[in-house]
C-alpha positions as CSV (number, residue, x, y, z in Angstrom):
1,X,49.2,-91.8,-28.4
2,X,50.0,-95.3,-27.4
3,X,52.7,-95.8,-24.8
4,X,53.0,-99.1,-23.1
5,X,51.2,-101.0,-25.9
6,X,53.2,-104.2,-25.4
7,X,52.4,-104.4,-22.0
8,X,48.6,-105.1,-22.9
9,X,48.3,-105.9,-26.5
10,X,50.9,-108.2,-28.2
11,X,52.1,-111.6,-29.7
12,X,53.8,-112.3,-25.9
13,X,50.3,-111.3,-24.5
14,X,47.7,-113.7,-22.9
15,X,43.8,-112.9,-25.2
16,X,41.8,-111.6,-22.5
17,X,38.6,-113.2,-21.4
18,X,36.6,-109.8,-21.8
19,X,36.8,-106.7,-22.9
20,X,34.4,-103.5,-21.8
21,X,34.3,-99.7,-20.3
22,X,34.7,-99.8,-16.7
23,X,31.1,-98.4,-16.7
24,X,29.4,-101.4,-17.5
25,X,32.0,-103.6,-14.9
26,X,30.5,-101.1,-12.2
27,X,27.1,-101.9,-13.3
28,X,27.7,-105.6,-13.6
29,X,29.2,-105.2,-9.5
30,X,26.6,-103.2,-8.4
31,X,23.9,-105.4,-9.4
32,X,23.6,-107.2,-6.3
33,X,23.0,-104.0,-4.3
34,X,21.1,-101.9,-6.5
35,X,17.4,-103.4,-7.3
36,X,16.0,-100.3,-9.2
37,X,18.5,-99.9,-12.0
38,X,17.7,-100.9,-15.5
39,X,20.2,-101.6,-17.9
40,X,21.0,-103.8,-20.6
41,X,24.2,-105.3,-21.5
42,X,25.1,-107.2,-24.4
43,X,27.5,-110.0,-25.1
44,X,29.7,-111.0,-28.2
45,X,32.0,-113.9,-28.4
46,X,34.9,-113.5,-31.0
47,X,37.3,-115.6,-31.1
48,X,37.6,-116.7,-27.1
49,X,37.2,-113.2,-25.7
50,X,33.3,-111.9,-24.5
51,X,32.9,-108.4,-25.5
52,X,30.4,-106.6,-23.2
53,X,28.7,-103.3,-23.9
54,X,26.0,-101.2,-22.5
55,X,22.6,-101.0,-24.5
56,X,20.5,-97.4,-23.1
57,X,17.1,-98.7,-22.3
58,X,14.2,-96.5,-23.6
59,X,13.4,-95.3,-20.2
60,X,17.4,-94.2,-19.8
61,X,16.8,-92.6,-23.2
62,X,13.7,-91.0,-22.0
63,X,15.1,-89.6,-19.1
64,X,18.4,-87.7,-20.8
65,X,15.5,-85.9,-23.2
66,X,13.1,-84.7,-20.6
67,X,16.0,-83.1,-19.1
68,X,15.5,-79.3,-18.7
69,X,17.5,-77.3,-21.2
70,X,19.5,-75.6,-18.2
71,X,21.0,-79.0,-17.0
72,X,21.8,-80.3,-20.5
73,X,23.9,-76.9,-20.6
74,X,25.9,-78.0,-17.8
75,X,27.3,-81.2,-19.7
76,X,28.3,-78.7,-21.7
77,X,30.1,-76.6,-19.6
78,X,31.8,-79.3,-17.6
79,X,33.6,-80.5,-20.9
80,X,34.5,-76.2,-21.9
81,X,36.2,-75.8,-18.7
82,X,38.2,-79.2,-19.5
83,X,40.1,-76.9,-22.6
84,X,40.6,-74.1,-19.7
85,X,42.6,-76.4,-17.7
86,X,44.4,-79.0,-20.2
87,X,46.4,-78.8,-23.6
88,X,47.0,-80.3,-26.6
89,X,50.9,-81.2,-26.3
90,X,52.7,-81.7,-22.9
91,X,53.6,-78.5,-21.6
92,X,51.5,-76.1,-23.8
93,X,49.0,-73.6,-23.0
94,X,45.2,-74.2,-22.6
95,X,43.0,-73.8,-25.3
96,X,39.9,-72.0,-24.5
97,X,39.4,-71.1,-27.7
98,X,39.1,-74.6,-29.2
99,X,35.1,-75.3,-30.0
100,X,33.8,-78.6,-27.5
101,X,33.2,-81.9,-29.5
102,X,31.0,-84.0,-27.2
103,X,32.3,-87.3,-30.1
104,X,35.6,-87.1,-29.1
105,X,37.1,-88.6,-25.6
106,X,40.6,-89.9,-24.1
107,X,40.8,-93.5,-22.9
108,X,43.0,-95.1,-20.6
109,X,43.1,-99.1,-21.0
110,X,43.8,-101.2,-18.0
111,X,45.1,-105.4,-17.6
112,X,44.0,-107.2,-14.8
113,X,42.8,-110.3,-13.2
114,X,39.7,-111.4,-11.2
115,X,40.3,-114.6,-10.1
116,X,41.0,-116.5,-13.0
117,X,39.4,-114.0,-15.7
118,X,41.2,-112.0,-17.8
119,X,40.2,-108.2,-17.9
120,X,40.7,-105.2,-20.4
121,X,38.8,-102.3,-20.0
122,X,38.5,-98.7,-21.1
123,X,37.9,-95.7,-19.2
124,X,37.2,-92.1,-19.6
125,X,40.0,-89.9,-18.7
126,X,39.8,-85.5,-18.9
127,X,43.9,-85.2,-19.0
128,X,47.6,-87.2,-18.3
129,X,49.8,-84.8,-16.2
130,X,52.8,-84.8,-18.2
131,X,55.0,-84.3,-15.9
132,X,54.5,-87.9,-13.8
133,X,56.6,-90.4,-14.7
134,X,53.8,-93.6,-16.1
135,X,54.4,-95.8,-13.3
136,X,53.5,-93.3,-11.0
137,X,50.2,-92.6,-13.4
138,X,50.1,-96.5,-13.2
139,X,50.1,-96.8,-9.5
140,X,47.6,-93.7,-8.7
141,X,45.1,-95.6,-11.5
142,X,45.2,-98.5,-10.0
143,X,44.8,-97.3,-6.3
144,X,41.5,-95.5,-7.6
145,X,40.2,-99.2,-9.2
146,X,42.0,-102.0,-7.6
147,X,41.4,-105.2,-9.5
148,X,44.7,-106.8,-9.3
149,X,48.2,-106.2,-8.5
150,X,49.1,-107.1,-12.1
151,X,47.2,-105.0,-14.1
152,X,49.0,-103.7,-16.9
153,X,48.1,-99.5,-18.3
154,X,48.0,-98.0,-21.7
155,X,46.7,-94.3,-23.0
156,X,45.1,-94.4,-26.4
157,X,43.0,-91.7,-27.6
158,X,40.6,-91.2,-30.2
159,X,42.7,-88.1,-31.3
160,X,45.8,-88.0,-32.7
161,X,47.2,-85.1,-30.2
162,X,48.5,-85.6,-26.7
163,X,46.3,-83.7,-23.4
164,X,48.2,-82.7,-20.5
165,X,47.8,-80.5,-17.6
């Protein structure tokens, strides 16, 4: 699903400066206030834009294995009750039934400025209520992450079916 694909990707549209998750923008602005946090982030330059990712450290690594078995379960669970509460097409019924598949996710990409740098980043979304019109979707997004009064919204997802409330 990609609605509003002009409005951040297109021949009319400025390259961004860099392109990441939202994750590794909170890391990079937390930084300054959190001294005990490891994490490594790389860079890539292709053609103009800087392409920042996160790299897991060993110790980040480390830490998701020692986990007991009980909590691991709960990662679980939190993304079963996600097919109690959404659906595959707009109006449809959940689908409880449906097996979980920790690989696949829905992503939201956002446009905006920081002073004079470019931004598009991805982030993790659980469901689009159908029933919202996008610029309301586009407003309450952007209230949660304020960047910039321009930024621009599109919903891609690594599936090729819609998820709604």
């Amino acid at each position: 699903m990609i609605p509003n694909k002009s409005l951040v990707s297109g021949p009319e549209t400025p390259q961004p400066h860099v392109v990441t998750w939202r994750g590794v923008l909170t890391k990079i602005m937390n930084a300054p206030f959190d001294n005990k946090t490891q994490w490594n982030i790389l860079a890539v330059k292709h053609k103009g834009t800087i392409y920042l990712c996160e790299y897991k450290t060993d110790e980040q690594h480390d830490d998701v294995e020692s986990l007991p078995h009980w909590v691991k379960k709960t990662f679980y669970w939190g993304r079963k009750v996600e097919t109690f509460l959404t659906a595959n097409e707009p109006g449809g019924p959940p689908r409880p039934e449906e097996p979980v598949n920790e690989n696949s996710e829905y992503v939201s990409v956002f446009r905006c400025q920081l002073g004079q740098i470019q931004l598009m980043y991805g982030a993790e979304v659980d469901c689009v209520d159908h029933t919202l019109d996008p610029e309301v979707i586009l407003v309450q997004n952007l209230k949660k992450y304020p960047f910039s009064r321009n930024s621009r919204h599109l919903q891609i997802s690594s599936k090729s079916k819609h998820n709604a409330n």
